[in-house]
PADOPA-556046 format. One record per residue (C-alpha): residue in one letter; y negated, z, x. Coordinates in Angstrom, 2 decimals, always signed. Example, Ala and Ser with C-alpha at 12.3 -4.5 7.8 and 13.67 -1.06 7.14 Angstrom:
2
+-----+---------+---------+---------+
| res |       Y |       Z |       X |
+-----+---------+---------+---------+
|   A |   +4.50 |   +7.80 |  +12.30 |
|   S |   +1.06 |   +7.14 |  +13.67 |
+-----+---------+---------+---------+
***
This chain:
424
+-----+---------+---------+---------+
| res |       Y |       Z |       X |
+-----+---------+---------+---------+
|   X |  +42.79 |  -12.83 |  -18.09 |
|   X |  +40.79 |  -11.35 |  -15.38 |
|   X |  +36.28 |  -11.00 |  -16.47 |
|   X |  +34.59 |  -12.88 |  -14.36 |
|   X |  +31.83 |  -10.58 |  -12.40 |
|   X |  +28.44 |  -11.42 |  -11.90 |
|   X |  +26.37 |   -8.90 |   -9.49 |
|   X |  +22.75 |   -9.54 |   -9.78 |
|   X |  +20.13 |   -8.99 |   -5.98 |
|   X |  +22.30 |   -9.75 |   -2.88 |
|   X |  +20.68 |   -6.31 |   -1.51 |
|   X |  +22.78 |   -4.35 |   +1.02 |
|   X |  +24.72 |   -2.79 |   -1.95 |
|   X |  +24.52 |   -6.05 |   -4.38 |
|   X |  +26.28 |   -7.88 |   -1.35 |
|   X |  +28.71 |   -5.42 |   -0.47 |
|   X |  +29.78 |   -4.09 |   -3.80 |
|   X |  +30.18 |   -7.97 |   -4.60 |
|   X |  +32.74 |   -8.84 |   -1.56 |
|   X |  +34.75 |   -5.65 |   -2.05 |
|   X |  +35.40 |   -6.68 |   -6.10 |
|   X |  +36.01 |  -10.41 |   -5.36 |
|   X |  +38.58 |   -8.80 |   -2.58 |
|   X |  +40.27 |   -7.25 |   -5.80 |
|   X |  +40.88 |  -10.52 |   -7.14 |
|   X |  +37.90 |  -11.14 |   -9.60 |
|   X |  +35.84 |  -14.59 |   -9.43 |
|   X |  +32.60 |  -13.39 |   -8.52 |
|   X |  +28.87 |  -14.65 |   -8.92 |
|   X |  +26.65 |  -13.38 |   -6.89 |
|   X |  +22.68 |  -14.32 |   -7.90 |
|   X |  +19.42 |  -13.71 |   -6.07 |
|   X |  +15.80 |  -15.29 |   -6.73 |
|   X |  +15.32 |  -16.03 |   -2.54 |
|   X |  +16.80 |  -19.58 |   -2.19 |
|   X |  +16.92 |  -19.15 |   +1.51 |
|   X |  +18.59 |  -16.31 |   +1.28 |
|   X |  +21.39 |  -17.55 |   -0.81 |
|   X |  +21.27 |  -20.80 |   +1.66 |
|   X |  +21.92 |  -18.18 |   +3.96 |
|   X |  +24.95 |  -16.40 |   +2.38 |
|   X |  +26.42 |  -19.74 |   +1.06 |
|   X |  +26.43 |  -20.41 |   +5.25 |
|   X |  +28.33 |  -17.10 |   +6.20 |
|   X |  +24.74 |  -15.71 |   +7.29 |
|   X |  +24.44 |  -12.40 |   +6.40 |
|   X |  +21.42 |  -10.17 |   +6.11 |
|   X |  +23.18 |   -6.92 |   +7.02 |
|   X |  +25.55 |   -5.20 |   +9.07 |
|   X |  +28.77 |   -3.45 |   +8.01 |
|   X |  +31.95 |   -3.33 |   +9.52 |
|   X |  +34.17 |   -5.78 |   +8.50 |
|   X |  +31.77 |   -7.35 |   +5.72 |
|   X |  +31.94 |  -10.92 |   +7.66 |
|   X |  +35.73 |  -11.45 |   +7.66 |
|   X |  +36.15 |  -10.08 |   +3.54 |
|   X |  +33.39 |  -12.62 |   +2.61 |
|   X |  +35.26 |  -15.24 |   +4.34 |
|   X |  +38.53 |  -14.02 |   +2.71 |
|   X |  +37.61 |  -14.23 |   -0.58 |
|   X |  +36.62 |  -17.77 |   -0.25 |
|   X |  +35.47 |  -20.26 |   -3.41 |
|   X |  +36.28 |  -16.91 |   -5.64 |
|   X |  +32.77 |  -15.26 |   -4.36 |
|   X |  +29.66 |  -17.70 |   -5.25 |
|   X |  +26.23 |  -17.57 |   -4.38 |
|   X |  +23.34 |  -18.87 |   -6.40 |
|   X |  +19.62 |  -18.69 |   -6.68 |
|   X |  +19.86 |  -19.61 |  -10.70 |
|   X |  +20.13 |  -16.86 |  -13.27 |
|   X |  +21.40 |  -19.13 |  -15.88 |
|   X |  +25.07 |  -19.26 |  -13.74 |
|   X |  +25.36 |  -15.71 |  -15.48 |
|   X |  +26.36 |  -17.07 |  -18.63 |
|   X |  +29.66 |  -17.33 |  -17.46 |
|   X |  +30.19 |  -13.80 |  -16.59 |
|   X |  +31.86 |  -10.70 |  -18.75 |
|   X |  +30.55 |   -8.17 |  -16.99 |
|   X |  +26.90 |   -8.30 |  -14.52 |
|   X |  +25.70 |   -5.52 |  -12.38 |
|   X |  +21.90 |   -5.24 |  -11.61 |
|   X |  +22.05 |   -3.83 |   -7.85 |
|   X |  +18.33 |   -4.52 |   -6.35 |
|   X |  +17.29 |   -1.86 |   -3.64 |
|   X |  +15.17 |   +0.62 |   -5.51 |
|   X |  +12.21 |   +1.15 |   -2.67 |
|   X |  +10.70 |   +4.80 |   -2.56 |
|   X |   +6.94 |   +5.72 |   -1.37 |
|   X |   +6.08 |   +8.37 |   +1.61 |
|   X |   +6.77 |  +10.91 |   -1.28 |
|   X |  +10.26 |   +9.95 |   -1.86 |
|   X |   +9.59 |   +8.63 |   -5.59 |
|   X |  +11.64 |   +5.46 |   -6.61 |
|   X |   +9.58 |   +2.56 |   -7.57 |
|   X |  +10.64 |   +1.10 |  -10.47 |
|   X |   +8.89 |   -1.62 |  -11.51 |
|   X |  +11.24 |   -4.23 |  -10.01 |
|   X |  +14.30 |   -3.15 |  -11.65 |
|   X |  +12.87 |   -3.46 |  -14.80 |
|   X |  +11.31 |   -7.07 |  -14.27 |
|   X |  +14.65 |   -8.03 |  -12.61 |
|   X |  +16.89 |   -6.42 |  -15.77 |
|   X |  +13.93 |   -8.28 |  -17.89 |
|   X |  +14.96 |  -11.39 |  -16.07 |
|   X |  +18.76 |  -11.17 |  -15.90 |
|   X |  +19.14 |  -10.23 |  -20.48 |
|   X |  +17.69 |  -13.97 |  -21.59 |
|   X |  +20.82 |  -15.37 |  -19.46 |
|   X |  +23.61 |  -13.03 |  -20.64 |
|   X |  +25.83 |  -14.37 |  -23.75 |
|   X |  +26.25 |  -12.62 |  -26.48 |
|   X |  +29.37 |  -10.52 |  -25.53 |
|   X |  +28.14 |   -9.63 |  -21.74 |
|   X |  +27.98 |   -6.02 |  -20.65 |
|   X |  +25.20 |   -4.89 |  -18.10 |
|   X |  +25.48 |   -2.02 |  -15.72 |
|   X |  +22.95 |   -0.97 |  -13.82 |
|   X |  +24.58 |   -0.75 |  -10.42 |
|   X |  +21.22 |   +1.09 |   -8.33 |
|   X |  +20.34 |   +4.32 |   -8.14 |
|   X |  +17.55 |   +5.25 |  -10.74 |
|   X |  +16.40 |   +8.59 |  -11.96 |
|   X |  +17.59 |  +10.62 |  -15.44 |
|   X |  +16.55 |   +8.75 |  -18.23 |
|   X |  +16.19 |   +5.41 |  -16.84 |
|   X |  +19.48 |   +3.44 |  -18.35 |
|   X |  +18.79 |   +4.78 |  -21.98 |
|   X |  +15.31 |   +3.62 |  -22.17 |
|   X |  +16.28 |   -0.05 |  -21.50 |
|   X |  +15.85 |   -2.45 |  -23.77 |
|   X |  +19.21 |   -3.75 |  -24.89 |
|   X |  +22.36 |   -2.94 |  -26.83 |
|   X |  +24.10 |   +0.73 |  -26.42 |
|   X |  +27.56 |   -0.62 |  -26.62 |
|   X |  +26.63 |   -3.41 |  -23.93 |
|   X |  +24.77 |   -1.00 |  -21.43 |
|   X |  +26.02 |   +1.04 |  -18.37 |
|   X |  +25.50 |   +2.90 |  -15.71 |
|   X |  +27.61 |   +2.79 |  -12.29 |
|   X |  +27.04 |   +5.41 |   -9.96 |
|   X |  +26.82 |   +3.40 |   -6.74 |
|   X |  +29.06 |   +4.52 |   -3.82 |
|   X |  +27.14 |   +3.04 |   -0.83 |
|   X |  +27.45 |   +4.72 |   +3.23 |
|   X |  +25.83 |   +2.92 |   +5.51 |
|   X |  +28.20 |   +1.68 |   +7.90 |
|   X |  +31.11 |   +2.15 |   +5.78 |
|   X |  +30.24 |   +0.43 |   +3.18 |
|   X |  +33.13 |   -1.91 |   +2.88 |
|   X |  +35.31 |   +0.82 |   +2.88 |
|   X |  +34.05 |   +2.69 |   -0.24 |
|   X |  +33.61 |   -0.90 |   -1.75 |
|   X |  +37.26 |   -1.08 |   -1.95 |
|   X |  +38.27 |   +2.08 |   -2.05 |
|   X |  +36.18 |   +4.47 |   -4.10 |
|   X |  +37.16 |   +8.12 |   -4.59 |
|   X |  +36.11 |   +7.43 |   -8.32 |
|   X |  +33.75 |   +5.84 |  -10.64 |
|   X |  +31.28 |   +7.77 |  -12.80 |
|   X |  +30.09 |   +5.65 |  -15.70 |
|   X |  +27.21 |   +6.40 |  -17.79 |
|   X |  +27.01 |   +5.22 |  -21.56 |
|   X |  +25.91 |   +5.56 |  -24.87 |
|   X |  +29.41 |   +7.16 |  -26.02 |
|   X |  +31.45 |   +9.18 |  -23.72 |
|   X |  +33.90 |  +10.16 |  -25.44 |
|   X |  +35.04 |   +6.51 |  -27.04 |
|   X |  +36.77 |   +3.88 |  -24.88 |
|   X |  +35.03 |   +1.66 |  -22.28 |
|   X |  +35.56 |   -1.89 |  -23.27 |
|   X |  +38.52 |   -3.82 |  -22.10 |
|   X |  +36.76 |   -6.05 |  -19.76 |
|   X |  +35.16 |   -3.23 |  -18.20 |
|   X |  +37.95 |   -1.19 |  -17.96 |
|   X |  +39.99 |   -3.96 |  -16.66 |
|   X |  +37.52 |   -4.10 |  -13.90 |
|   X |  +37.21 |   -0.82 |  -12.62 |
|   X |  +40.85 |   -0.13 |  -13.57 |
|   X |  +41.89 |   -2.70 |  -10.77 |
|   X |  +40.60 |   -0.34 |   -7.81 |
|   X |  +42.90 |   +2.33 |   -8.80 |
|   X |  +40.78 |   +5.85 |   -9.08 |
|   X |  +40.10 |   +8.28 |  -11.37 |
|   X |  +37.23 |   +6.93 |  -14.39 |
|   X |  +34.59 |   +9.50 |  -15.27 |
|   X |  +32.61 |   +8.51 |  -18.17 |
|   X |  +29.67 |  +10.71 |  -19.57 |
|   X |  +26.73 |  +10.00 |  -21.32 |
|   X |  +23.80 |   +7.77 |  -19.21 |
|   X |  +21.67 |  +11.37 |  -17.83 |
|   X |  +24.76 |  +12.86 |  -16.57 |
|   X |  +25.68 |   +9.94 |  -14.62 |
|   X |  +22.10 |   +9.35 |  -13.51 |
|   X |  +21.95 |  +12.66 |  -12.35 |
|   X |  +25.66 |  +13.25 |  -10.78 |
|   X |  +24.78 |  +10.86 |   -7.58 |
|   X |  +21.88 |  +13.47 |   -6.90 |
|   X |  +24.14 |  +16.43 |   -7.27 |
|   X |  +26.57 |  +14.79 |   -5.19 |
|   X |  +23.58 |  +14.26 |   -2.23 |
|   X |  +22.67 |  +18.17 |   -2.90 |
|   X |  +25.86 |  +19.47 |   -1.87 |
|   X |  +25.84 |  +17.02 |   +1.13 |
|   X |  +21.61 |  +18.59 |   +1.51 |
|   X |  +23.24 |  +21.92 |   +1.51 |
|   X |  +26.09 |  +21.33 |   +4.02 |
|   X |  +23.68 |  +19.59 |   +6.41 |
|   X |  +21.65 |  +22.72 |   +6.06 |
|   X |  +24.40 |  +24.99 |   +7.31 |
|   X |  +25.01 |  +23.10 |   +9.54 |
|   X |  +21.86 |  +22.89 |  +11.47 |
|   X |  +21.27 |  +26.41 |  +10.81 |
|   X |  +24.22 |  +27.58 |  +12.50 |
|   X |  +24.17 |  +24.79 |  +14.69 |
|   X |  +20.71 |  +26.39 |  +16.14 |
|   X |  +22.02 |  +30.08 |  +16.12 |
|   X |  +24.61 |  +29.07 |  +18.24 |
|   X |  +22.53 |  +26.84 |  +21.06 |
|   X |  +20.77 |  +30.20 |  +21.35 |
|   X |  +23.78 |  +33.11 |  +21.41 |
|   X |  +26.06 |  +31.45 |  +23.62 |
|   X |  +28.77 |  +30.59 |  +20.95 |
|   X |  +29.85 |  +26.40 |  +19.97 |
|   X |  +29.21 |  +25.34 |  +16.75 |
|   X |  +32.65 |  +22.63 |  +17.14 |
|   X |  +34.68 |  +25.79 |  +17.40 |
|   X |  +33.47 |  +27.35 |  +14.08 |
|   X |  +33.87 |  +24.48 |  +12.28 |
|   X |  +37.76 |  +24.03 |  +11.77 |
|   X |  +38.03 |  +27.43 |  +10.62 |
|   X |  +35.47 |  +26.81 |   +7.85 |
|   X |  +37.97 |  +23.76 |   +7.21 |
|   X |  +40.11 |  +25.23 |   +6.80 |
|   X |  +38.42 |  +27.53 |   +3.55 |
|   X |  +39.65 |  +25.98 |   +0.49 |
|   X |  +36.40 |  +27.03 |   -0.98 |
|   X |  +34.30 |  +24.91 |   +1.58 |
|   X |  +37.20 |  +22.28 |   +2.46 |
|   X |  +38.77 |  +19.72 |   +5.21 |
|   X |  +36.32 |  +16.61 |   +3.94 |
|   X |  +33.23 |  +19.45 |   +4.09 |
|   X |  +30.29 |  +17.54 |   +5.91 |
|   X |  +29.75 |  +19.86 |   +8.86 |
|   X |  +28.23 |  +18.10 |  +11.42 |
|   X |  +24.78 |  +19.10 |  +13.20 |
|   X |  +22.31 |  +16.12 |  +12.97 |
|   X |  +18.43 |  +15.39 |  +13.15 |
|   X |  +17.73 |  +16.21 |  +10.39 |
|   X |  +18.19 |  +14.12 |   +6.90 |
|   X |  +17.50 |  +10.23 |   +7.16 |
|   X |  +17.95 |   +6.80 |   +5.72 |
|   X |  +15.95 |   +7.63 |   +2.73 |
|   X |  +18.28 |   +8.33 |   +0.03 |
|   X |  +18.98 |  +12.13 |   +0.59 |
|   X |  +15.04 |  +12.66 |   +0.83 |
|   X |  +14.68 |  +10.40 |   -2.61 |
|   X |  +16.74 |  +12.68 |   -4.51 |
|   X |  +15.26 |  +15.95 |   -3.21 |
|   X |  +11.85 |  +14.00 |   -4.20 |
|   X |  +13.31 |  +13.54 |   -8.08 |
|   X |  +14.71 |  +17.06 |   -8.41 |
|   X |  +11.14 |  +18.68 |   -6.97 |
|   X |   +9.31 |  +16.57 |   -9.56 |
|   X |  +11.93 |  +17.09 |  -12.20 |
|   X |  +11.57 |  +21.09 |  -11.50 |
|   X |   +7.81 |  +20.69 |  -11.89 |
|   X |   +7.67 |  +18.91 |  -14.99 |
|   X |  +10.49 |  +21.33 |  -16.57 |
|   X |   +9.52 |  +24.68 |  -14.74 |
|   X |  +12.58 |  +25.12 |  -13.46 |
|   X |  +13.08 |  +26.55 |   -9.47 |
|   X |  +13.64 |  +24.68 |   -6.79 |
|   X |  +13.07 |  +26.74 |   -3.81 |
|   X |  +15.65 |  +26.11 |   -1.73 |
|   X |  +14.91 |  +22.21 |   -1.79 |
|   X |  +11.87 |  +22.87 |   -0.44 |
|   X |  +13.44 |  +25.15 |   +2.37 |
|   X |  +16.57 |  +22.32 |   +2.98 |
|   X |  +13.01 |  +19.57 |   +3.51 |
|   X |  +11.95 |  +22.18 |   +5.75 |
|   X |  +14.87 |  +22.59 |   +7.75 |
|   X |  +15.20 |  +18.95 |   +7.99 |
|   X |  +11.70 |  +18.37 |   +9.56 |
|   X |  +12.95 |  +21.41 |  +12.44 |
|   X |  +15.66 |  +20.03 |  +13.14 |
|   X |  +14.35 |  +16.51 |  +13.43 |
|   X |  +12.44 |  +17.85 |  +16.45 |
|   X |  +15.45 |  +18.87 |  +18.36 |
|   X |  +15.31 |  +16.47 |  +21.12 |
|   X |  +11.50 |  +15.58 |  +21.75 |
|   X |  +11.39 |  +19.55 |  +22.30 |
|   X |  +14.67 |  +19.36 |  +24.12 |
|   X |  +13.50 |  +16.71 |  +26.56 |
|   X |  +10.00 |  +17.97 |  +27.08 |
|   X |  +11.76 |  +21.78 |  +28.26 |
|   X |  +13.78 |  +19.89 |  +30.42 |
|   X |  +12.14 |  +17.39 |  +31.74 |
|   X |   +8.31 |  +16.19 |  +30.55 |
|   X |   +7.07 |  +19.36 |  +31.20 |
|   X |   +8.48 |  +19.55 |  +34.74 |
|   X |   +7.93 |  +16.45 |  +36.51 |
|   X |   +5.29 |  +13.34 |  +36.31 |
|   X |   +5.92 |   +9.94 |  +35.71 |
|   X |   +8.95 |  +10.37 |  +33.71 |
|   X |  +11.03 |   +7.35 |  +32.50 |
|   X |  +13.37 |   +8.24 |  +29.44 |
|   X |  +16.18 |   +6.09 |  +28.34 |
|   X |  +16.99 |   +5.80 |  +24.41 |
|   X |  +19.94 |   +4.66 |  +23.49 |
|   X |  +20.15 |   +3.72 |  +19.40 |
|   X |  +17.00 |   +2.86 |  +17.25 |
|   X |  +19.09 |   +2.56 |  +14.02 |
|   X |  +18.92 |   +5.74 |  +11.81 |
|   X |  +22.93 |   +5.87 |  +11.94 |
|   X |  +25.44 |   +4.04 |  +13.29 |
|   X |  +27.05 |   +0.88 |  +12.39 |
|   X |  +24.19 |   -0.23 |  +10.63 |
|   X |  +20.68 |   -2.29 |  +11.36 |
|   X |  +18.89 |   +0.00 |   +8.99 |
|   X |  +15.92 |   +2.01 |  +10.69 |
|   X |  +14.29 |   +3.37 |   +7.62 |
|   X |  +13.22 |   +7.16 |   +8.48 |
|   X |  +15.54 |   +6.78 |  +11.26 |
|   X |  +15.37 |  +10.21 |  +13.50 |
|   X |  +15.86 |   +7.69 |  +16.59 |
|   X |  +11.98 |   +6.46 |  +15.66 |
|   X |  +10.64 |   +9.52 |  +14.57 |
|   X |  +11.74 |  +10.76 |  +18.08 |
|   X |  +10.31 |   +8.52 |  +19.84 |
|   X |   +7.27 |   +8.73 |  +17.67 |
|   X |   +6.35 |  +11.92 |  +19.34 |
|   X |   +6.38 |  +10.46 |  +22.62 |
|   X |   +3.96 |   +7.90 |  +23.00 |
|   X |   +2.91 |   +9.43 |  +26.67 |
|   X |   +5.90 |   +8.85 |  +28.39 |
|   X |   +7.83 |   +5.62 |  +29.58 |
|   X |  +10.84 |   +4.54 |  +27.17 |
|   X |  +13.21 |   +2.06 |  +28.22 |
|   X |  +15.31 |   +1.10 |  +24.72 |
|   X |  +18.71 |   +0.10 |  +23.79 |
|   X |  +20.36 |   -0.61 |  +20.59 |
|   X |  +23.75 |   -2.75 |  +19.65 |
|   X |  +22.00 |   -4.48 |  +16.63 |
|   X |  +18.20 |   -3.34 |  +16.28 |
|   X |  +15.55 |   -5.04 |  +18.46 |
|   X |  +13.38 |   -3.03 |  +20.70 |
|   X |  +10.73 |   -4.66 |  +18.45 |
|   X |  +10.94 |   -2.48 |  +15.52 |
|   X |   +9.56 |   -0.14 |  +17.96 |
|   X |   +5.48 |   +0.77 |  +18.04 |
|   X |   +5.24 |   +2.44 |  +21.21 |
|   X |   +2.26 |   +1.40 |  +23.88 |
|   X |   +4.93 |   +2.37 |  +26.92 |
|   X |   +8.08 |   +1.28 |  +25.68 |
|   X |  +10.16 |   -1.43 |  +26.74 |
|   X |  +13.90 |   -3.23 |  +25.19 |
|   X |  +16.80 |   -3.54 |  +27.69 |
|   X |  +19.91 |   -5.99 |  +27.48 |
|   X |  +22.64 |   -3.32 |  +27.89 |
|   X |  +22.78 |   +0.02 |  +27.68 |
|   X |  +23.31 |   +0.38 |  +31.13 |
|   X |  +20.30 |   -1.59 |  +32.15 |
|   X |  +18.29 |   +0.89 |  +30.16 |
|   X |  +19.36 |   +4.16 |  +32.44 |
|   X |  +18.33 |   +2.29 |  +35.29 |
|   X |  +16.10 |   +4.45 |  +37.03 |
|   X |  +15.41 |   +6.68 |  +34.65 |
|   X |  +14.90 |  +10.70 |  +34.51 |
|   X |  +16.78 |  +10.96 |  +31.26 |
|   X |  +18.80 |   +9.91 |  +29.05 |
|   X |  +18.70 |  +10.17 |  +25.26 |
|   X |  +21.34 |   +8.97 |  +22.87 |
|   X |  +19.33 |   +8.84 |  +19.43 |
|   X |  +22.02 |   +7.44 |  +17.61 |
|   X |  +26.11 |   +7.36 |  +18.00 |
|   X |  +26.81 |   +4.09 |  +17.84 |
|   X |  +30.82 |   +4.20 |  +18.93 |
|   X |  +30.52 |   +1.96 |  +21.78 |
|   X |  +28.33 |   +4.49 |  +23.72 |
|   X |  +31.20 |   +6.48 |  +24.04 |
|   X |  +33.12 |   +4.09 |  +25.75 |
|   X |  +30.61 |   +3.32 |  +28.56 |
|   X |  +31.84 |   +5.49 |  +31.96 |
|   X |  +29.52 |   +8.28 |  +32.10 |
|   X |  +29.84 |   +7.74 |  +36.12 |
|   X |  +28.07 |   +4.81 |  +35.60 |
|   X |  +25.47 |   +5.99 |  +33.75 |
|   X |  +25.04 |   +9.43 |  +36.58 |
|   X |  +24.96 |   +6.55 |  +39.23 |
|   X |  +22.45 |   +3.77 |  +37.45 |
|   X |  +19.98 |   +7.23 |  +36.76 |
|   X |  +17.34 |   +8.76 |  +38.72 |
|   X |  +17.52 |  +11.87 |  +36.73 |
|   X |  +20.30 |  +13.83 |  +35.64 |
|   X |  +19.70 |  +15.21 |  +32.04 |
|   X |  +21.54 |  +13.77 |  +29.65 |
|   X |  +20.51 |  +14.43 |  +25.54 |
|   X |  +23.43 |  +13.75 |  +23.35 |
|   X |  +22.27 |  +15.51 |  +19.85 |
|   X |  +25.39 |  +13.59 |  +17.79 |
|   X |  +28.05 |  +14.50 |  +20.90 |
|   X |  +29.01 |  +10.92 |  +21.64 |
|   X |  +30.70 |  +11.83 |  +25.31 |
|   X |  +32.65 |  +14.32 |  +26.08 |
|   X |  +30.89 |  +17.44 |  +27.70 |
|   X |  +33.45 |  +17.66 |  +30.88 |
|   X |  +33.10 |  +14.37 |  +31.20 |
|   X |  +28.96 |  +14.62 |  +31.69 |
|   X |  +29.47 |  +18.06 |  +33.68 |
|   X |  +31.96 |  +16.51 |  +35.78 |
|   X |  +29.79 |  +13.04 |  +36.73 |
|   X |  +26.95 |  +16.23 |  +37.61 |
|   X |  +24.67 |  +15.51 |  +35.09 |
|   X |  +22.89 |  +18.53 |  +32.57 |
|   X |  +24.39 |  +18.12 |  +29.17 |
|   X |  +22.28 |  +19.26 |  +25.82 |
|   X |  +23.90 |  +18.85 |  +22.48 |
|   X |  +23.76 |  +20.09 |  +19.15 |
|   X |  +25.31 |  +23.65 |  +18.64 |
|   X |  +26.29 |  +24.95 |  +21.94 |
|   X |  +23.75 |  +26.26 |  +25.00 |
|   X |  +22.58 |  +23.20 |  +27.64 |
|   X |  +25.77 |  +23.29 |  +30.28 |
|   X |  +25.22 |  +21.57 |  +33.98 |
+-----+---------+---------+---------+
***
């Protein structure tokens, strides 16, 4: 017979991580403290958006539950904790919440219940919990913005934290994660805790490269998408390597775990030099295209309108925390924005000389540039001869490459990208 599953904080990764294991056949409780917002879910409103999310929720039918009262947890086998773990300005993880919530959720477990902590908490965090060994894990949580439903249901593998890793995870647990089909990694609670942040280090590091070489080539004449199949195609870098030139890191959960290994590295004296450098990098880079659009055209011409197209700190999501998009436009408070995103109001926006459009195309109108902050994929389906003919300018500021370069050149506009010299 099949645990029932109880995930506790209908968060971005509570809600998700809940629809993708009902979709593997488990009966599901899903249990938050907001009443509205579970009035909200148990209506098919949903407080986020991720591909595909809407129709597996619907899918899974009377087998996913919402409810606003912890006792319905009694009837589960297994219960993940999965709150969002908020960070300050430093990066550090508050955790006062999780622990209330955990504090909340153990008086409603029975007696045979395991609890995994589902969020993403710092070394030592699991272990100090109050409750028993052989009942208590840790999940390393697989969560992508915008793709969330897809790692949901098809993880690469789960890393488990618990008090023994070398004995056997219990059968109801094992049952559970069994059913997606990947490799099981079980260590003790530190190593797990600490794995996700190793994991977002090599990602750090290959987003460094990146923009490093990125840069080197805007300024030598060579393209940065021409380099990067042959290091592809390097067994010791890879075909899945993360090589893509951005703005710098964003979203918050990269710069959290920099922020834990710093102040792990100060309290242990160990180095951590090139963290520092990769946080440096990051805050270059996430200058690219204020500098880009003041060179071309701020600093050449008066009463300048700019179009931005995407607010969102990546695609496919609503999310806007440390969003590059807003930090962008942050440096700009002189100059006349008009603003376009698929899913984020103009509203989120505190800018004195901004203004939201309907379309994307109604937000070029008239203007002397046009910068696409973030590559949401519909952008690259609008006809660029459109966009030449709605413009008054002709610069066009594509950081993420969302059109196709011959495509700008050839509608006459001046294209500027990441890794390859301004063509047009």
């Amino acid at each position: 017979m099949k645990p029932i599953v109880g995930f506790v904080g209908m968060t971005h990764l509570g809600l998700v991580s809940a629809t993708g294991t009902c979709s593997k056949g488990f009966d599901v409780v899903c249990v938050d403290a907001d009443a509205s917002l579970v009035t909200d879910l148990q209506s098919g409103k949903l407080p986020v958006v991720e591909p595909a999310l809407d129709d597996m929720l619907r899918s899974n039918g009377s087998k996913q539950r919402f409810s606003s009262d912890f006792g319905d947890l009694a009837a589960c086998d297994v219960v993940y904790v999965a709150p969002d773990v908020p960070t300050d300005d430093d990066g550090r993880s508050e955790l006062s919440g999780i622990r209330q919530l955990i504090g909340a959720v153990i008086p409603h477990l029975n007696a045979s219940a395991f609890l995994v902590v589902l969020c993403q908490v710092p070394p030592g965090f699991t272990r100090q919990l109050d409750f028993p060994a052989g009942r208590l894990f840790y999940q390393v949580e697989t969560l992508i913005f915008g793709r969330a439903v897809e790692r949901a249901v098809e993880p690469e593998r789960f890393i488990i934290g618990s008090a023994d890793p070398e004995g056997e995870l219990p059968e109801a647990y094992s049952v559970l994660l069994e059913a997606f089909g990947c490799p099981i990694l079980n260590m003790r609670y530190e190593s797990a805790e600490l794995a996700k942040i190793s994991i977002n280090m090599c990602l750090v590091a290959s987003i460094g490269v990146a923009n490093t070489m990125a840069e080197v080539c805007e300024n030598v004449g060579a393209d940065w998408a021409e380099i990067v199949p042959a290091l592809k195609l390097d067994r010791r870098i890879g075909p899945y390597s993360y090589l893509a030139p951005g703005l710098g890191l964003a979203g918050g959960n990269l710069e959290r775990d920099l922020a834990t290994v710093m102040r792990l590295s100060e309290e242990h004296e160990t180095d951590s030099g090139i963290v520092a450098a990769w946080l440096d990098n990051s805050r270059h880079r996430r200058d690219w295209a204020v500098k880009a659009v003041r060179r071309e055209v701020l600093d050449v011409k008066l009463d300048v309108v700019v179009a931005v197209w995407g607010l969102a700190y990546k695609e496919n999501t609503h999310s806007v925390k440390n969003s590059p998009s807003l930090a962008t436009i942050s440096q700009m408070r002189d100059v006349r924005l008009q603003l376009h995103d698929p899913v984020v109001s103009a509203d989120v926006v505190d800018h004195p000389m901004s203004t939201g459009a309907e379309s994307a195309l109604d937000a070029v109108r008239d203007a002397d540039a046009l910068m696409v902050l973030t590559p949401w994929p519909e952008y690259a389906d609008i006809d660029i001869g459109a966009v030449a003919d709605t413009m008054r300018g002709c610069v066009v500021i594509d950081p993420y490459g969302v059109f196709e370069r011959k495509d700008v050149t050839a509608a006459g506009l001046r294209y500027l990208t990441l890794g390859v010299p301004a063509i047009g």
